[in-house]
C-alpha positions in Angstrom: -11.5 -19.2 -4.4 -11.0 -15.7 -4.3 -13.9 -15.0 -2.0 -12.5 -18.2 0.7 -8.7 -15.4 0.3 -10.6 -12.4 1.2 -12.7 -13.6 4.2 -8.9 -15.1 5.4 -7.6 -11.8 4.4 -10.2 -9.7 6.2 -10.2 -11.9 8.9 -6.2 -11.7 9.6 -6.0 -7.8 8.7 -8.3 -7.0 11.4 -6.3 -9.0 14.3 -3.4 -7.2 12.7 -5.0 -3.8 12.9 -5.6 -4.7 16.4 -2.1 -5.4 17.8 -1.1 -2.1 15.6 -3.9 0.1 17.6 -2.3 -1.8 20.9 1.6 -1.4 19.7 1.2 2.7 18.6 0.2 3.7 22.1 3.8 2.6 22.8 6.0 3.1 19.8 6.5 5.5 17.1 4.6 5.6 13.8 7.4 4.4 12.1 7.7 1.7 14.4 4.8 0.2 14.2 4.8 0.4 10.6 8.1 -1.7 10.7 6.3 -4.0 13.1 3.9 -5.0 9.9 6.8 -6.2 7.8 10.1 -6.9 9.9 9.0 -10.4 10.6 7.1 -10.9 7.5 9.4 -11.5 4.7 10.8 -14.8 6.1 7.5 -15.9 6.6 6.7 -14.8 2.8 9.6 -16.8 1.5 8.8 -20.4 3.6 5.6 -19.9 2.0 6.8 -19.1 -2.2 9.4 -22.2 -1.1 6.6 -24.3 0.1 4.6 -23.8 -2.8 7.3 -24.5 -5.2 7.5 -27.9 -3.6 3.6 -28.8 -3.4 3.7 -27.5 -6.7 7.0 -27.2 -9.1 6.8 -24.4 -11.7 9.3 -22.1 -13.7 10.5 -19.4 -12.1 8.7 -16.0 -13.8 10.8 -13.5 -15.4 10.7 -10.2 -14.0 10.7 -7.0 -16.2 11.6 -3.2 -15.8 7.3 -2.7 -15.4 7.2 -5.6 -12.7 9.9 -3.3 -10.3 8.2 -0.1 -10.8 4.8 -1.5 -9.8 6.6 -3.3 -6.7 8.4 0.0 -5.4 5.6 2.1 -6.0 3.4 -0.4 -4.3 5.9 -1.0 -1.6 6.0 2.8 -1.1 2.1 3.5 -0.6 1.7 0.7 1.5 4.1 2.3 4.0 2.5 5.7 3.6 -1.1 4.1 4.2 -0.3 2.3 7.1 1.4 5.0 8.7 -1.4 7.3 8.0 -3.8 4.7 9.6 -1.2 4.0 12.7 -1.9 8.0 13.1 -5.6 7.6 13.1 -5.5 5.3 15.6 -3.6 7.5 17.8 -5.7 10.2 16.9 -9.6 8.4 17.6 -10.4 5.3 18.9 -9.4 1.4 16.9 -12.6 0.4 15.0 -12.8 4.8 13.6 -9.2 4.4 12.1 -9.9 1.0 10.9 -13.0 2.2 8.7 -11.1 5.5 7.5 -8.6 3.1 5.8 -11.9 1.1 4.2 -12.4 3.7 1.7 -10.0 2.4 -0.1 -12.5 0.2 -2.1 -14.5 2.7 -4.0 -11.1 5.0 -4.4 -9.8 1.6 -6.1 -13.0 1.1 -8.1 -12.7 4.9 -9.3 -8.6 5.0 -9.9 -9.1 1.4 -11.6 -11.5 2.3 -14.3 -9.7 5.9 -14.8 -6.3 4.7 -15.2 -5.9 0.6 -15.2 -8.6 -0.2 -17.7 -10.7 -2.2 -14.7 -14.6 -3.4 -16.1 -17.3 -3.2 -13.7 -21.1 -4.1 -14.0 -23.7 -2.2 -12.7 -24.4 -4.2 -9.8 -20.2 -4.5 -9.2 -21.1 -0.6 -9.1 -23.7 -0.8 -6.6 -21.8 -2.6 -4.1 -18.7 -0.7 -4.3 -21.1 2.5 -3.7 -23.1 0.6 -0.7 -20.0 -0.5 1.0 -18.4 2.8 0.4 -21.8 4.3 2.4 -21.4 1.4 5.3 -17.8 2.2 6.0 -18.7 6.3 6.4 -21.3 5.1 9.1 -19.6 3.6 11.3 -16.5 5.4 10.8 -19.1 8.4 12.2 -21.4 7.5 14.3 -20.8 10.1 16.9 -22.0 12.6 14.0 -19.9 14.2 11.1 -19.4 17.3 13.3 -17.3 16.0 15.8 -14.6 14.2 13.2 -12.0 17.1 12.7 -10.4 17.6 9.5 -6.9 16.3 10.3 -9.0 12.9 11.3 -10.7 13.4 7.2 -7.6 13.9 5.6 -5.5 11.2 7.3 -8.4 9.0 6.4 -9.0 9.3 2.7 -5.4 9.6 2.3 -4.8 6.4 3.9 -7.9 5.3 1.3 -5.8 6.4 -1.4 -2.6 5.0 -0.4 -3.7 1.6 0.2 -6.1 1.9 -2.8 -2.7 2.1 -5.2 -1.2 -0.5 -3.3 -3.7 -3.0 -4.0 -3.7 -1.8 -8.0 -0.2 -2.3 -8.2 0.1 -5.2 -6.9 -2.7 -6.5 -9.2 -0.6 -5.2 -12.2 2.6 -6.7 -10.8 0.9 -10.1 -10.8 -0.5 -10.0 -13.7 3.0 -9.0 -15.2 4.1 -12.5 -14.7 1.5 -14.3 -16.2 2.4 -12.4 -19.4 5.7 -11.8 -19.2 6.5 -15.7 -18.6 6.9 -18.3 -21.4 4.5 -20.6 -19.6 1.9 -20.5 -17.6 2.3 -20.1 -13.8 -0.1 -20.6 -11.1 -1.9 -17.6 -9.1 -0.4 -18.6 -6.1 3.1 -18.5 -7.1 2.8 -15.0 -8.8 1.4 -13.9 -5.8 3.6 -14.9 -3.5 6.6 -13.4 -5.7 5.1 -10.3 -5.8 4.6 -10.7 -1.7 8.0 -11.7 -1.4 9.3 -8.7 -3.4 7.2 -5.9 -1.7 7.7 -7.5 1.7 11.8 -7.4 1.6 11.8 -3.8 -0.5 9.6 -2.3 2.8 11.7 -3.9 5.3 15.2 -3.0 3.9 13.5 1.0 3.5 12.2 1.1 6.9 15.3 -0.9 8.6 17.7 1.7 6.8 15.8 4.2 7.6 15.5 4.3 11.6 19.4 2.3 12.1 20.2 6.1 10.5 16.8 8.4 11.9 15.6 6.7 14.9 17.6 3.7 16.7 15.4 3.6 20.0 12.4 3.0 17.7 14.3 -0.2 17.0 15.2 -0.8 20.2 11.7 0.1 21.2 10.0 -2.7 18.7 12.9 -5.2 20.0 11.3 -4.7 23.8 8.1 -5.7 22.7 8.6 -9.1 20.9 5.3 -10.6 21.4 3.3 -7.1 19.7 5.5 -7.3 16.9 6.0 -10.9 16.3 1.9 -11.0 16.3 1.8 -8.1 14.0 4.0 -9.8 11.6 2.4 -12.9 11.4 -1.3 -11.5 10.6 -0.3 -8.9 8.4 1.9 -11.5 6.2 -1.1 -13.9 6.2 -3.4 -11.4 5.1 -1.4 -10.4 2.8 -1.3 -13.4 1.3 -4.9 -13.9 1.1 -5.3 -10.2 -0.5 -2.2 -10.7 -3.2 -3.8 -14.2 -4.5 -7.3 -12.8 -4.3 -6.4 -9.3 -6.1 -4.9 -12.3 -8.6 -7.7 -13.6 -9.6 -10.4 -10.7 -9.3 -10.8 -7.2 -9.7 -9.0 -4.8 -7.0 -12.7 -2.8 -6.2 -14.6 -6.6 -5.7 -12.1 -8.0 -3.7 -12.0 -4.1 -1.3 -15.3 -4.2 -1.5 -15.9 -8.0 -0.3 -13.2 -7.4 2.7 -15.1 -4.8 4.0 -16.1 -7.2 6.2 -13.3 -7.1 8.4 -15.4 -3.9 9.4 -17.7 -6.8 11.3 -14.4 -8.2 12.9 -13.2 -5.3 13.6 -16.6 -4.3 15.9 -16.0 -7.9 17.5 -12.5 -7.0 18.5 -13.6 -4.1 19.9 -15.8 -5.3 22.1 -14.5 -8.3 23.6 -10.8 -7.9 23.1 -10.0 -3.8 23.4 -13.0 -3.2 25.6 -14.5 -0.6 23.4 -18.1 0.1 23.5 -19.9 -0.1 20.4 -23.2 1.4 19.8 -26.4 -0.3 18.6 -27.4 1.9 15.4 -24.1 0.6 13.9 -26.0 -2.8 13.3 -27.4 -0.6 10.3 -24.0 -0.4 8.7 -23.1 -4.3 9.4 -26.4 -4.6 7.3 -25.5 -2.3 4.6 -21.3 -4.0 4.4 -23.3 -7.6 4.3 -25.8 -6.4 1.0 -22.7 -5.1 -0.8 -20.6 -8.3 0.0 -23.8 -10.5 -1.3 -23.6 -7.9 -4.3 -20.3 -8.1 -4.8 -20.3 -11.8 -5.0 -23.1 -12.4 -7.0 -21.6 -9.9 -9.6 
């Protein structure tokens, strides 16, 4: 199950990261970072209220721990996916794209450190292989030409999105132990979707009806971008919460590395991008740590 969420999740968050790369040559960093969740949290609670009818359980209670993981979650997510929207604006879609993928071995190395997470060996390996596929093609015009600024926005948007993903893990598995009775994956997922999703959008609404109004106005002339946006970052989500549910944070990051292959797809047939032939050797590598990853 949680391998069928992260494919869906992979697959989803690379369309998304598509219309993002399309929507920041237009609007604001801010914007486009509003883009991912503005239209989202409606979505987010047809889907908890759809599951609550397909299947009825309690409503979990939610502790002083569950809010601090969802703010502080809610809080990276918008810092990583503003410092990717910067990449993107700084090199071309697929380079900004694999920056952000360095999130799974940051997540495997923050987990263990601080949130107690167990790997095998071979978990290990494929973290570390995936980790090594991602810096290929996130450089194949040489190391040399990526400047620093590029780097650092990179592995900070790693980071970022690497404590997103912990957090939201932890918030999950609050409810499972915080509630009386037992309630399904799906449902503590989608509350903790819910919860993030409307905490981003009220920050980032206040935020530019104070800061920046055209920015608003901006993403209101350009309904179809962030309508689009919306929908496949909300369905992605939903796929990585309900994964990250069920499995370690570093398996599941290192398993959706193959939106990576997506990605390159995208690239070529829908942005036009050119994509050279010795990046086949990193497809290769992202597959063997999947297949690892899996078989751990």
């Amino acid at each position: 199950m949680w391998i069928a969420l992260t494919i869906l999740a992979a697959f989803m968050q690379s369309w998304r990261n598509a219309f993002q790369s399309e929507l920041s040559q237009q609007v604001k960093v801010s914007g486009v970072t509003l883009a991912r969740f503005i239209w989202a949290g409606p979505i987010a609670a047809l889907y908890l209220f759809s599951l609550y009818q397909f299947q009825p359980s309690d409503i979990p209670s939610f502790s002083h721990q569950f809010y601090a993981f969802v703010i502080g979650a809610s809080l990276m997510q918008i810092l990583a996916t503003g410092l990717m929207v910067k990449l993107f604006q700084l090199k071309n879609f697929a380079v900004g794209a694999g920056f952000a993928k360095s999130e799974a071995l940051v997540a495997a190395i923050l987990g263990v450190v601080f949130f107690g997470t167990s790997l095998s060996l071979l978990g290990w390996v494929g973290v570390i292989v995936g980790a090594v596929a991602v810096m290929l093609l996130s450089t194949q015009k040489g190391v040399r030409r990526l400047s620093l600024n590029t780097v650092v926005l990179g592995i900070g948007s790693g980071v970022a999105f690497a404590f997103t993903s912990l957090w939201v893990r932890e918030a999950s598995l609050l409810l499972m132990v915080d509630s009386a009775v037992s309630i399904p994956f799906t449902h503590r997922a989608a509350w903790v979707l819910l919860s993030v999703i409307s905490l981003q959008t009220l920050i980032l609404v206040t935020y530019l009806g104070i800061k920046d109004r055209l920015t608003l106005h901006a993403l209101w002339q350009r309904p179809r971008l962030t309508i689009l946006i919306s929908i496949c970052s909300c369905i992605a989500s939903i796929g990585w919460f309900s994964a990250m549910s069920l499995q370690e944070v570093p398996y599941v990051k290192t398993l959706g590395q193959i939106e990576v292959f997506f990605t390159m797809l995208i690239s070529v047939f829908w942005l036009k991008q050119k994509v050279k032939i010795n990046e086949v050797l990193g497809l290769v590598l992202i597959a063997v740590a999947a297949i690892l990853v899996m078989w751990t």
